[in-house]
C-alpha positions in Angstrom: 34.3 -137.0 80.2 31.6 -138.6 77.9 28.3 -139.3 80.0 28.9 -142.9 78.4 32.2 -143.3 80.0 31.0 -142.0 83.5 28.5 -144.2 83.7 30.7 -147.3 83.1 32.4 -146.0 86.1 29.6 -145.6 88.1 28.7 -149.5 87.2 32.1 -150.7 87.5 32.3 -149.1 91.6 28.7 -150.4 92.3 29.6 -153.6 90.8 33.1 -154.1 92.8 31.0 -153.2 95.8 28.2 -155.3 95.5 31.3 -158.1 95.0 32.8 -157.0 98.0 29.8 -157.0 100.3 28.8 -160.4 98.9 32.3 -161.5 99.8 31.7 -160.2 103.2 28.5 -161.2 104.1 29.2 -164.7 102.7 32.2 -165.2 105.2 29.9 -164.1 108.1 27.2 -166.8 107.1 29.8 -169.3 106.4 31.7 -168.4 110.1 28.0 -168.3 111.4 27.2 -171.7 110.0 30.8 -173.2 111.0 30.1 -171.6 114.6 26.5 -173.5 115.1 27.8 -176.7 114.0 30.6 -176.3 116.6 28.1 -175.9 119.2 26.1 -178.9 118.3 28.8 -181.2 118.2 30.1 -179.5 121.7 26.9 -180.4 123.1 26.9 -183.8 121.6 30.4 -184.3 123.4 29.3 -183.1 126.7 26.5 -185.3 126.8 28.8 -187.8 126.0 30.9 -187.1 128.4 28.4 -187.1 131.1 27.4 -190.9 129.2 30.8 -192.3 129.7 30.7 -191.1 133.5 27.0 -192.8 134.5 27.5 -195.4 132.6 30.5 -196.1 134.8 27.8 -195.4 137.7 25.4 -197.6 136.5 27.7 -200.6 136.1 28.5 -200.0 139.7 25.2 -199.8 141.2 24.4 -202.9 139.7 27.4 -204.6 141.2 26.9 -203.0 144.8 23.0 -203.9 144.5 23.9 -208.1 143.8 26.3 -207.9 146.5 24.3 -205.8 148.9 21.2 -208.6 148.5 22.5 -211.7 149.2 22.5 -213.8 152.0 26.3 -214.3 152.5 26.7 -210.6 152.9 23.7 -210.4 155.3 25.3 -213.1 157.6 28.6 -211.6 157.4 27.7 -207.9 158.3 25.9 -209.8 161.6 29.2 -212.4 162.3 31.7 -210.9 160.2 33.0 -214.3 159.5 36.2 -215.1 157.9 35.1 -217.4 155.2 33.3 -214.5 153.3 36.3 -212.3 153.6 38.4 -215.1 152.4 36.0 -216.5 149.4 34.9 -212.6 148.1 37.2 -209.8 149.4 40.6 -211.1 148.1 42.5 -209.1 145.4 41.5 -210.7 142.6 37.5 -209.7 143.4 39.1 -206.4 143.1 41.5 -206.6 139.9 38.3 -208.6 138.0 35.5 -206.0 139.0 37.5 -202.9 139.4 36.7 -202.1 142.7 38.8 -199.6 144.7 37.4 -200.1 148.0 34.3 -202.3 150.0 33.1 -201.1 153.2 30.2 -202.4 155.3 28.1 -200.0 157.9 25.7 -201.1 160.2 22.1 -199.8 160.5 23.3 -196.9 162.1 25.7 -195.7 159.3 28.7 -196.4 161.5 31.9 -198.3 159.5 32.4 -201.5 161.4 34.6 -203.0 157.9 36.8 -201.7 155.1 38.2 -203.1 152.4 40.8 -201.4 149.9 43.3 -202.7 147.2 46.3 -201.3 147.0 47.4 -200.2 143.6 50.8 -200.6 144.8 51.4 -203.4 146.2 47.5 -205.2 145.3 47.3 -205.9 148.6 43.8 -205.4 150.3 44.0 -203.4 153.7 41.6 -200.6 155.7 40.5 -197.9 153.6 42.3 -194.5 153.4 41.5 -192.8 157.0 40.3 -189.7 154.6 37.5 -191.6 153.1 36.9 -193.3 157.0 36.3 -189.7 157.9 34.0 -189.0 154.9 31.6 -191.9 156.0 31.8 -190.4 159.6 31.2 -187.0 158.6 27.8 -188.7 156.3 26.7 -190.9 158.5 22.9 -190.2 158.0 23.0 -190.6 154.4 24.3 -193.6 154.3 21.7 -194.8 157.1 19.6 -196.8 154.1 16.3 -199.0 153.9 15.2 -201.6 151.8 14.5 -199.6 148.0 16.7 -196.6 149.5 20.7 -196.3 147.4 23.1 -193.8 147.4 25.0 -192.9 143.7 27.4 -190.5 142.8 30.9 -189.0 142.8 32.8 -187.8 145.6 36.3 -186.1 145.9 38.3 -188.3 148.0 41.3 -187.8 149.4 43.1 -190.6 147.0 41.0 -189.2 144.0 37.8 -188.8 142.3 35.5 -191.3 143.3 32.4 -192.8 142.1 30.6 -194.7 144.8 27.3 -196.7 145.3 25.5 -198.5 148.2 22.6 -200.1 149.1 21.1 -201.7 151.9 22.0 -205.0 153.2 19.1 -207.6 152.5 18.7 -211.4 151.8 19.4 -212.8 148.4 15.2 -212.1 148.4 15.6 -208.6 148.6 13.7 -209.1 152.1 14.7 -206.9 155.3 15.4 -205.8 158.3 18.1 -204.3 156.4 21.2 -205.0 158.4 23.2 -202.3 157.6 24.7 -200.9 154.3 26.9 -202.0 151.7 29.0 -199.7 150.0 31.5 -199.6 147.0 33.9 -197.1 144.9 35.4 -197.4 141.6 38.6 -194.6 141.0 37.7 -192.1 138.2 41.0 -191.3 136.7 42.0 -191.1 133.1 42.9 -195.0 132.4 39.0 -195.6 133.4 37.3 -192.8 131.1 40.0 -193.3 128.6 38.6 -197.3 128.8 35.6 -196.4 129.0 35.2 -193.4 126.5 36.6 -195.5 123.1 33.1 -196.7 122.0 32.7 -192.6 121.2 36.4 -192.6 119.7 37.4 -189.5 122.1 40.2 -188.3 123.5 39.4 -188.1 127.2 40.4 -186.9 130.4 39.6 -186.2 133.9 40.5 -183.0 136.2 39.5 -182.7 139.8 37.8 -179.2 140.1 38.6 -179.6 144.1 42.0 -180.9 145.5 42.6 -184.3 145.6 45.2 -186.7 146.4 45.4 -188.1 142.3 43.3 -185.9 139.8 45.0 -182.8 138.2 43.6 -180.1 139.4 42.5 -177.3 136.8 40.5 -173.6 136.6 37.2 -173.9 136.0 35.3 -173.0 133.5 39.2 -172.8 131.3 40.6 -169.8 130.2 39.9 -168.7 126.6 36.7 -171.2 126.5 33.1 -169.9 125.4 29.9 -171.2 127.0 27.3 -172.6 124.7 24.8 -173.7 127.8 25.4 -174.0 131.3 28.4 -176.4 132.1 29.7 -176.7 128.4 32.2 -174.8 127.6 34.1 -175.0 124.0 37.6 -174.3 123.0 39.7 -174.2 119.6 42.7 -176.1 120.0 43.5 -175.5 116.5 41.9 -175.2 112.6 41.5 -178.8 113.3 40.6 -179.8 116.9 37.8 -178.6 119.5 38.6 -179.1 123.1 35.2 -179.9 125.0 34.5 -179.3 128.6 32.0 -180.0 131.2 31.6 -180.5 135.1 29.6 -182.7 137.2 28.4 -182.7 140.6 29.5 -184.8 143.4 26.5 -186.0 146.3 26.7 -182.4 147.9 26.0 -180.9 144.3 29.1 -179.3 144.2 31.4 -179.5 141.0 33.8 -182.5 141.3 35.5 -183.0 138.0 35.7 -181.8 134.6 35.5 -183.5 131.7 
């Protein structure tokens, strides 16, 4: 074989396998790049996520707080008189602020009135005896003063609940604080579907701990990666990420995923 003919060879093979390598190498950058914009857009999710959820806290606190200070509610938690339960805990206060349950404790952090509406029949009777015993079982933390609040999520019996409460002042914000006002908001799908279309995402909730409502799933899900702590990203299919993340109730233990 003429030298000529060998080294066309030789340049043909190292040419093939410098395509090849290229080929190769560019699908790792390429899977590389598609793998780090995954992860940013995970962690943009998450966060929105955990948005959608304290914003749905915040909108409560600031609800419980102008209820809390006002001088109605600090003459009723002394004479718990009818006219306040008649003009401010009928159904309809419910329905129009999306309250699941009221309940008022006295400056010790004992329940002396609660209010919940039934989903059923949207009638308002005594809360669920589970979320009575939750209150007993608390009753220190929810002993507040004047500039003190309590904010968060707790598993409930019923469901996933976020919950707020202050204490009970005037409509000046002045004390003795008489006690403590407190109010919960159910966290199922219908609200963080509501409250999650500003971010155009397909949400839902899962109770990481039993309760009487939430589905219940394995945490963090099976065939998931973590990106950080708490994030966990799936691939649904060539065209759709599934997104996960956790929060905490008040005893800083996972509650609910996202």
């Amino acid at each position: 074989m003429k030298l000529s003919v060998k080294l066309t060879i030789l340049f043909l093979v190292l040419f093939c396998s410098m395509i090849v390598a290229l080929f190769f190498s560019g699908q790792y950058f390429i899977k590389q790049g598609f793998t780090a914009v995954e992860e940013s857009m995970a962690r943009i999710s998450a966060s929105r996520l955990q948005q959608i959820v304290w914003g749905m806290n915040e909108r409560l606190k600031m609800l419980t707080l102008d209820w809390a200070c006002w001088d109605d509610t600090y003459a009723f938690i002394q004479d718990r008189n009818k006219a306040y339960v008649e003009a401010t805990l009928q159904p309809v206060s419910f329905l129009n602020s999306d309250l699941r349950s009221v309940v008022f404790l006295d400056s010790d952090g004992v329940l002396i009135e609660s209010y919940f509406l039934d989903p059923e029949t949207e009638k308002v009777a005594p809360i669920h005896p589970g979320l009575a015993d939750y209150f007993r079982a608390h009753r220190n933390r929810f002993k507040l003063q004047p500039g003190q609040s309590v904010t968060g999520l707790i598993a409930a019996a019923e469901g996933n609940l976020i919950i707020a409460a202050y204490a009970i002042l005037t409509s000046k914000g002045e004390g003795p604080a008489r006690g403590t006002l407190v109010m919960t908001r159910l966290l199922d799908n219908a609200a963080v579907a509501a409250a999650s279309k500003v971010f155009l995402m397909d949400t839902s909730v899962y109770s990481l701990r039993q309760t009487g409502q939430a589905r219940k799933i394995v945490f963090p899900p099976f065939n998931s990666r973590a990106i950080e702590e708490n994030v966990y990203i799936q691939e649904a299919d060539k065209n759709t990420l599934i997104i996960t993340t956790s929060l905490n109730d008040l005893d800083s233990r996972p509650a609910i995923a996202l």
